[in-house]
BAZAFI-638748 format. One record per residue (C-alpha): residue number from 1; y, x, z. Coordinates in Angstrom, 3 decimals. Layout:
% residues N
<r><pos>NUM</pos><north>Y</north><east>X</east><up>Z</up></r>
...
END
This chain:
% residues 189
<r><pos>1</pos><north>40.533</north><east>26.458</east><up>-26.435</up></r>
<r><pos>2</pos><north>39.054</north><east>29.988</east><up>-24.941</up></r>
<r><pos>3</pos><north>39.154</north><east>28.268</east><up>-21.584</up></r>
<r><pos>4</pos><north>37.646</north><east>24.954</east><up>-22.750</up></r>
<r><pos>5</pos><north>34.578</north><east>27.375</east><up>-24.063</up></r>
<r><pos>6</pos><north>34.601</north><east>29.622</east><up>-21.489</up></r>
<r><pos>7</pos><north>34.253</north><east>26.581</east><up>-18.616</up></r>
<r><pos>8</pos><north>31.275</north><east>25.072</east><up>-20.803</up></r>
<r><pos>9</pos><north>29.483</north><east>28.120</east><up>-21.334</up></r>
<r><pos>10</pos><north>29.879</north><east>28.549</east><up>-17.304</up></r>
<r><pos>11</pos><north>28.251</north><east>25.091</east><up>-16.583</up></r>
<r><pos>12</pos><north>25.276</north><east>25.830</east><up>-19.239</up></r>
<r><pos>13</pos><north>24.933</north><east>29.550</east><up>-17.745</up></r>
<r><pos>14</pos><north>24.718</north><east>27.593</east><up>-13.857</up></r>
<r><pos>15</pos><north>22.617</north><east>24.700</east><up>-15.385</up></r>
<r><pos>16</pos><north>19.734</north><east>26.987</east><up>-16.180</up></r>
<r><pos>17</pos><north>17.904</north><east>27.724</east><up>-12.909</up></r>
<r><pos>18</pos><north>18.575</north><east>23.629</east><up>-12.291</up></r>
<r><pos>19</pos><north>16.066</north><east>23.158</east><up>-15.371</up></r>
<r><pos>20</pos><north>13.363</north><east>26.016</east><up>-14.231</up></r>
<r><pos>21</pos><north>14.148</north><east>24.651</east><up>-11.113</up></r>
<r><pos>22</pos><north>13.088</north><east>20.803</east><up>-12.471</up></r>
<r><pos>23</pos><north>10.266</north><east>21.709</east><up>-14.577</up></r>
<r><pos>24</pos><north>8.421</north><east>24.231</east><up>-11.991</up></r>
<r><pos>25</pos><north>8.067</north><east>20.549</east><up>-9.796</up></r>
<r><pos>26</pos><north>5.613</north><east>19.125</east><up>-12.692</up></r>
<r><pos>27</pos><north>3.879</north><east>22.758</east><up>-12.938</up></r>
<r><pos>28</pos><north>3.593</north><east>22.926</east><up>-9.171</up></r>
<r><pos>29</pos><north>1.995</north><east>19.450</east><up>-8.954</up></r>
<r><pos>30</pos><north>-0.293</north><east>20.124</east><up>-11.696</up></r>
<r><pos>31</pos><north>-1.706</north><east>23.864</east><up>-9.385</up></r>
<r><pos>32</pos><north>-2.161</north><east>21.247</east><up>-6.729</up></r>
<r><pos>33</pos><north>-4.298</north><east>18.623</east><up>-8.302</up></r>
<r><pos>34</pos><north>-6.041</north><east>21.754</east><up>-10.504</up></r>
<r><pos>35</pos><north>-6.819</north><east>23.511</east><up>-6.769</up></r>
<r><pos>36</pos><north>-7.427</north><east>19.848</east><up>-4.318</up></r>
<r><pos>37</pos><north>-11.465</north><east>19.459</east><up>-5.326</up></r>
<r><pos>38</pos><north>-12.361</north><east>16.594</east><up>-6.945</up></r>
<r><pos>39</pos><north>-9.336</north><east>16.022</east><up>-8.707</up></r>
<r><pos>40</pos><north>-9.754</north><east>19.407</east><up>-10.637</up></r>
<r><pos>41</pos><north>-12.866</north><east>18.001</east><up>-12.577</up></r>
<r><pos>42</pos><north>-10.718</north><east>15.489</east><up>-14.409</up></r>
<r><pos>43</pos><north>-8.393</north><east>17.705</east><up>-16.180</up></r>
<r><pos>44</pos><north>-11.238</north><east>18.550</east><up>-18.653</up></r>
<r><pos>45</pos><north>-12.823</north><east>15.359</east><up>-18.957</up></r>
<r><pos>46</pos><north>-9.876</north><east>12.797</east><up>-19.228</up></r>
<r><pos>47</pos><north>-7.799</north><east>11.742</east><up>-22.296</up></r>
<r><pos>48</pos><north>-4.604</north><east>12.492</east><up>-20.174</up></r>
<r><pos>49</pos><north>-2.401</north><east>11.373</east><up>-16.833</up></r>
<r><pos>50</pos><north>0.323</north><east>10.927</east><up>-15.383</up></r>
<r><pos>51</pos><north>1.906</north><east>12.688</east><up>-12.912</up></r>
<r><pos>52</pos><north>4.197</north><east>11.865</east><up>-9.865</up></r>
<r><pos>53</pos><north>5.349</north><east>15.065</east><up>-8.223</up></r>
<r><pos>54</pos><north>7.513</north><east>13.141</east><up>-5.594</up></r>
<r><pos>55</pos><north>7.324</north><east>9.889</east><up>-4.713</up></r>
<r><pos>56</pos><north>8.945</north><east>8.376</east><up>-1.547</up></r>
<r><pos>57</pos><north>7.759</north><east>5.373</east><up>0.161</up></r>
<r><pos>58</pos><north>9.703</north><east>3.872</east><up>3.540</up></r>
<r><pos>59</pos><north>8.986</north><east>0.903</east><up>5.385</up></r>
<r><pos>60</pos><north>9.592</north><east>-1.871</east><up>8.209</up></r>
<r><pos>61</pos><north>7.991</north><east>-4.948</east><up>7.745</up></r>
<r><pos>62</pos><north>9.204</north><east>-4.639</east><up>4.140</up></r>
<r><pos>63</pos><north>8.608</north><east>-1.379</east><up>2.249</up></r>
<r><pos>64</pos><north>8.782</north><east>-0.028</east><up>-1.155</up></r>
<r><pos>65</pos><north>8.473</north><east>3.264</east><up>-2.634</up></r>
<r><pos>66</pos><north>9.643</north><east>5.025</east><up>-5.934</up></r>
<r><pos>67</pos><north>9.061</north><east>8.348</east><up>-7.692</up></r>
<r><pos>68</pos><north>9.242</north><east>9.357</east><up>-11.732</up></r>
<r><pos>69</pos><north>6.963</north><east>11.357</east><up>-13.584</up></r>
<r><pos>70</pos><north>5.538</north><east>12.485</east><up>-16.684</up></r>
<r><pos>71</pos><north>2.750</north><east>11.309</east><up>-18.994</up></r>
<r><pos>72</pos><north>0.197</north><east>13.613</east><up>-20.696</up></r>
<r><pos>73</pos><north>-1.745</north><east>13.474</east><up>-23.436</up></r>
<r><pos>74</pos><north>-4.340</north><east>16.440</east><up>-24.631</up></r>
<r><pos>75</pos><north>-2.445</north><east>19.208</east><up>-22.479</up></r>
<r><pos>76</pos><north>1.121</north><east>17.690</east><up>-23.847</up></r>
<r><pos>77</pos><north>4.546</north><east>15.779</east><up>-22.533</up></r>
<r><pos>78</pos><north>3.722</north><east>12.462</east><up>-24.445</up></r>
<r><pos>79</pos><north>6.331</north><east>10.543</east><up>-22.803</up></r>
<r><pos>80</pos><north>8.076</north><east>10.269</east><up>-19.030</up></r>
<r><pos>81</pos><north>7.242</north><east>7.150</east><up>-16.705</up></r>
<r><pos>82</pos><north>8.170</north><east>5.659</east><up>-13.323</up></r>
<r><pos>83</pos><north>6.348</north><east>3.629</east><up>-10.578</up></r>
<r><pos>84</pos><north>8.045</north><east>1.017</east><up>-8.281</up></r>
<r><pos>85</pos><north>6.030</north><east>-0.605</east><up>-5.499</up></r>
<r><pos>86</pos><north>7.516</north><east>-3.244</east><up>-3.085</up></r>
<r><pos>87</pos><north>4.716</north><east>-4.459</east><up>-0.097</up></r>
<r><pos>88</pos><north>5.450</north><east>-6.549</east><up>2.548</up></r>
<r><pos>89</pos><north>3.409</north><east>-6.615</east><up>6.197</up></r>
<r><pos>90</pos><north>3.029</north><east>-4.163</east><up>9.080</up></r>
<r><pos>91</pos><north>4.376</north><east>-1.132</east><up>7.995</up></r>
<r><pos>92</pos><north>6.523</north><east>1.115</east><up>9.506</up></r>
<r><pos>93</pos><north>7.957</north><east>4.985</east><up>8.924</up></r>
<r><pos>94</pos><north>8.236</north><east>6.885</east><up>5.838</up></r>
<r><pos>95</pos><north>6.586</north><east>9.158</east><up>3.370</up></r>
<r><pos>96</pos><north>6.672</north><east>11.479</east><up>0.567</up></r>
<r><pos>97</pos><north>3.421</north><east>12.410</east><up>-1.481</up></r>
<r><pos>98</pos><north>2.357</north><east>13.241</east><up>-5.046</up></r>
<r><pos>99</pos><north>-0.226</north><east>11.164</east><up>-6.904</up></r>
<r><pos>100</pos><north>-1.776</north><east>11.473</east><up>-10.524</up></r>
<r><pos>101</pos><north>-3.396</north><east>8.994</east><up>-12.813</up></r>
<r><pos>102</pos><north>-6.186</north><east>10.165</east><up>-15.085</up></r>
<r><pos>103</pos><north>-6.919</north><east>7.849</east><up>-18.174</up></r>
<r><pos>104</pos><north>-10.500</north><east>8.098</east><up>-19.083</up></r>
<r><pos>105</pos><north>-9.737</north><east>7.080</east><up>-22.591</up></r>
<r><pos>106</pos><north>-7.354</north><east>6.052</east><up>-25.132</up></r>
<r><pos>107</pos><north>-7.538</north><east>2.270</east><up>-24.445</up></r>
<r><pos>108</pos><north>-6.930</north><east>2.920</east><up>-20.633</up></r>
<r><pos>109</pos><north>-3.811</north><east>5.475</east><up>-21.523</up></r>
<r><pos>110</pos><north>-2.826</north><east>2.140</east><up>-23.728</up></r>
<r><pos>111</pos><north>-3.288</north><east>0.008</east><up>-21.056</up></r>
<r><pos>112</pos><north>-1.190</north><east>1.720</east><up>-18.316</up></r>
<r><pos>113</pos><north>1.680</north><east>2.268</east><up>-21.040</up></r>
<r><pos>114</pos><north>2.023</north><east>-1.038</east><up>-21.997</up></r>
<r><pos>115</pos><north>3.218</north><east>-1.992</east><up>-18.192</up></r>
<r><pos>116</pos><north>0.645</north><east>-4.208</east><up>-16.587</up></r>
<r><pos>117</pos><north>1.428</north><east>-5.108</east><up>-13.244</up></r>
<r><pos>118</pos><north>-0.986</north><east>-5.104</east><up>-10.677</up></r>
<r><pos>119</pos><north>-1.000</north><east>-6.456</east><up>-6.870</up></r>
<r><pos>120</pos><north>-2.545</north><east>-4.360</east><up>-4.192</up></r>
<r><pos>121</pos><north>-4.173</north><east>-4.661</east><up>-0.693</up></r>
<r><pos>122</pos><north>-3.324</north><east>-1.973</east><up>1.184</up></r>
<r><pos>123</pos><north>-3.643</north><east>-0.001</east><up>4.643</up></r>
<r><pos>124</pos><north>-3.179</north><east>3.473</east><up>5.357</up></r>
<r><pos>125</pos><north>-1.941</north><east>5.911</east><up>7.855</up></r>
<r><pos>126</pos><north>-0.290</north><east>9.497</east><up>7.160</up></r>
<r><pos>127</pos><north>0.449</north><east>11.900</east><up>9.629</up></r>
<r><pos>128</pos><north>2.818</north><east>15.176</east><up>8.446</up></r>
<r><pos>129</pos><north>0.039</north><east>16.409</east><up>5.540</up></r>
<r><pos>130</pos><north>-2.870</north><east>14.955</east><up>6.066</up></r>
<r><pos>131</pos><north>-3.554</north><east>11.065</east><up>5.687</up></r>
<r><pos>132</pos><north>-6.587</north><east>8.348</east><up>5.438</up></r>
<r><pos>133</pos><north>-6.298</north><east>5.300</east><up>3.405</up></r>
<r><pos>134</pos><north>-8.237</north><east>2.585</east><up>2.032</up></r>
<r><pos>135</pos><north>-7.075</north><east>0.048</east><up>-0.716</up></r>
<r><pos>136</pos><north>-8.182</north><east>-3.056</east><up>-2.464</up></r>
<r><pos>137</pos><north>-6.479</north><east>-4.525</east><up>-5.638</up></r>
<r><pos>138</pos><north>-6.961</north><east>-8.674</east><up>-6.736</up></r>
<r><pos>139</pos><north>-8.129</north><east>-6.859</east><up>-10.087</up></r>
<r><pos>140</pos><north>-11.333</north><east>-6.523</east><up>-8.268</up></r>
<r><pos>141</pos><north>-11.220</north><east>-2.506</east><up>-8.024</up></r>
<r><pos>142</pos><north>-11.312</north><east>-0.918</east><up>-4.466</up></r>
<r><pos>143</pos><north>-11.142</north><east>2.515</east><up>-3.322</up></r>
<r><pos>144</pos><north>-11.042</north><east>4.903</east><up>-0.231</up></r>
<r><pos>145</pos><north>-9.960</north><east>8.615</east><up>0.523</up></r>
<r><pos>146</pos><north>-8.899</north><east>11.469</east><up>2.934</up></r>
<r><pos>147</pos><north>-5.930</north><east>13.840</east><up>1.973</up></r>
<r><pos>148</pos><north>-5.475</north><east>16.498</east><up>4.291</up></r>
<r><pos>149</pos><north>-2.610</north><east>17.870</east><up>2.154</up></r>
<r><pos>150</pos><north>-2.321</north><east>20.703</east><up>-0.755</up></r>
<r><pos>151</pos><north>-6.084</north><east>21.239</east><up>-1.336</up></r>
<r><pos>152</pos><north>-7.599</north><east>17.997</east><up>-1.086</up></r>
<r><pos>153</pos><north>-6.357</north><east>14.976</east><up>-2.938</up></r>
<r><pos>154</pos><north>-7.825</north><east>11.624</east><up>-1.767</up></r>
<r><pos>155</pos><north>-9.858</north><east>8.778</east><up>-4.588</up></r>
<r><pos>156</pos><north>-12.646</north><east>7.356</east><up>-4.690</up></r>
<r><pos>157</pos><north>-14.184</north><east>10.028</east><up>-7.128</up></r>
<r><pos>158</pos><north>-14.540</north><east>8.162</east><up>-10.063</up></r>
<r><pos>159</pos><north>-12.593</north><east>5.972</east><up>-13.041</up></r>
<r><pos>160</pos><north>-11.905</north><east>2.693</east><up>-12.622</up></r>
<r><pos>161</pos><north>-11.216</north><east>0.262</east><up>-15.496</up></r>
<r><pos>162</pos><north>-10.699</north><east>3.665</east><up>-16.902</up></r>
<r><pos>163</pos><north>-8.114</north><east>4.780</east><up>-14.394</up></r>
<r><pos>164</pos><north>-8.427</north><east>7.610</east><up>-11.400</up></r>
<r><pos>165</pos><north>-5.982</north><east>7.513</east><up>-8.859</up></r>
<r><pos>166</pos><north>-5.399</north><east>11.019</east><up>-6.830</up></r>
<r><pos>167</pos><north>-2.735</north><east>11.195</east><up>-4.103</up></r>
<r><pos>168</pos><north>-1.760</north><east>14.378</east><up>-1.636</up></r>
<r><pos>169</pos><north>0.282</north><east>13.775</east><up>1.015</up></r>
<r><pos>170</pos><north>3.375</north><east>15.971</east><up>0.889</up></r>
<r><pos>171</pos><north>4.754</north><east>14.958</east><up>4.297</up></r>
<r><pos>172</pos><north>6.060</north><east>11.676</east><up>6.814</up></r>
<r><pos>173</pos><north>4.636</north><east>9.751</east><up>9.095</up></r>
<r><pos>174</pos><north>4.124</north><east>5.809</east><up>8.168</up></r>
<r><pos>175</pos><north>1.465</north><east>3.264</east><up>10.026</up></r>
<r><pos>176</pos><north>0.567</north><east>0.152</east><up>7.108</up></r>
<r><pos>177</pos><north>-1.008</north><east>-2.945</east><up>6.405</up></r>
<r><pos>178</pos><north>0.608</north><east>-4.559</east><up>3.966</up></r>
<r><pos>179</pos><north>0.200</north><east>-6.934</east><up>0.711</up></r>
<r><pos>180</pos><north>2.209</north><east>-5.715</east><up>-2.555</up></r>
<r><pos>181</pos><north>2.525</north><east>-5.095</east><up>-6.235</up></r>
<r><pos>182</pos><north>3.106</north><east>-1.769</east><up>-8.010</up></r>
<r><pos>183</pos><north>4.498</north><east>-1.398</east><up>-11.552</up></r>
<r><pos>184</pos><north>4.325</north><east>1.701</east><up>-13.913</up></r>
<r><pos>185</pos><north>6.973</north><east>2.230</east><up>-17.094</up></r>
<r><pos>186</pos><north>5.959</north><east>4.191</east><up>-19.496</up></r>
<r><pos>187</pos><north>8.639</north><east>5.675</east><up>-22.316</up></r>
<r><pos>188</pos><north>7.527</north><east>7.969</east><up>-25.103</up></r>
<r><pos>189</pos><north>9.172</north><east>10.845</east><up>-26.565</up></r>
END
């Protein structure tokens, strides 16, 4: 029974610089976003967001990407949620980058939680750090932006349909034109 105990306290003991370790990603993300311009302004003036520390995207001819997160609300872990894109056109290489979504109120923090889906137009380019892209959705919403890696985070620098969109490129190379459909879940606490 000693050794039973003693192996379990062992794994906990090992387990905790795995959960500093897990939790610093979020509070990294978040000193990006704070310090990349434009996307600093929103943490004041927005109901909440979610944020995507990692997400990786790879494709030829047909491409997806996936990454998890966390949702805020006021300054507080509300509830954790995941994105899964799948696009299909030109596209070739692969990618990692970080991306937050501010909610400009409580109907469009309702909105994104309930799971709509939403196709996308899409082309972009990202080189190591820095990237360009541009973006249209059949919603009617289009946008545009530059990320040239920690300090700048690329939008087009203002809510739509309640929603801000802020990416930095975190590394990869990946050339695109492509059609596809992204999809958030959302699962509270």
């Amino acid at each position: 029974m000693r050794k039973v105990l003693s192996s379990i306290l062992g794994v906990c003991l090992l387990a905790i610089p795995f959960a500093a370790v897990w939790a610093d990603k979020y509070e990294e993300a978040v000193v990006i976003f704070k310090g990349a311009g434009e996307s600093a302004h929103y943490f004041d003036h927005s109901y909440g967001y979610a944020l995507f520390p990692t997400i990786g995207k790879a494709g030829i001819g047909v491409g997806g990407a996936h990454g998890k997160g966390r949702v805020y609300v006021g300054g507080e872990h509300t509830g954790d949620t995941a994105m899964t894109q799948l696009t299909l056109g030109f596209q070739l290489g692969g990618q990692a980058y970080s991306q937050i979504v501010f909610f400009e109120d409580e109907r469009a923090f309702n909105e994104f939680a309930s799971g709509n889906f939403e196709f996308g137009a899409q082309a972009t380019a990202v080189a190591i750090t820095a990237g360009v892209s541009a973006a249209a959705s059949t919603a009617g919403g289009a946008q545009a932006g530059a990320s040239g890696g920690k300090h700048d985070a690329a939008t087009a620098g203002r809510y739509y349909k309640g929603m801000a969109v802020f990416t930095v490129a975190k590394g990869g190379l990946m050339y695109e034109a492509s059609i596809g459909g992204q999809k958030f879940s959302y699962t509270p606490l």
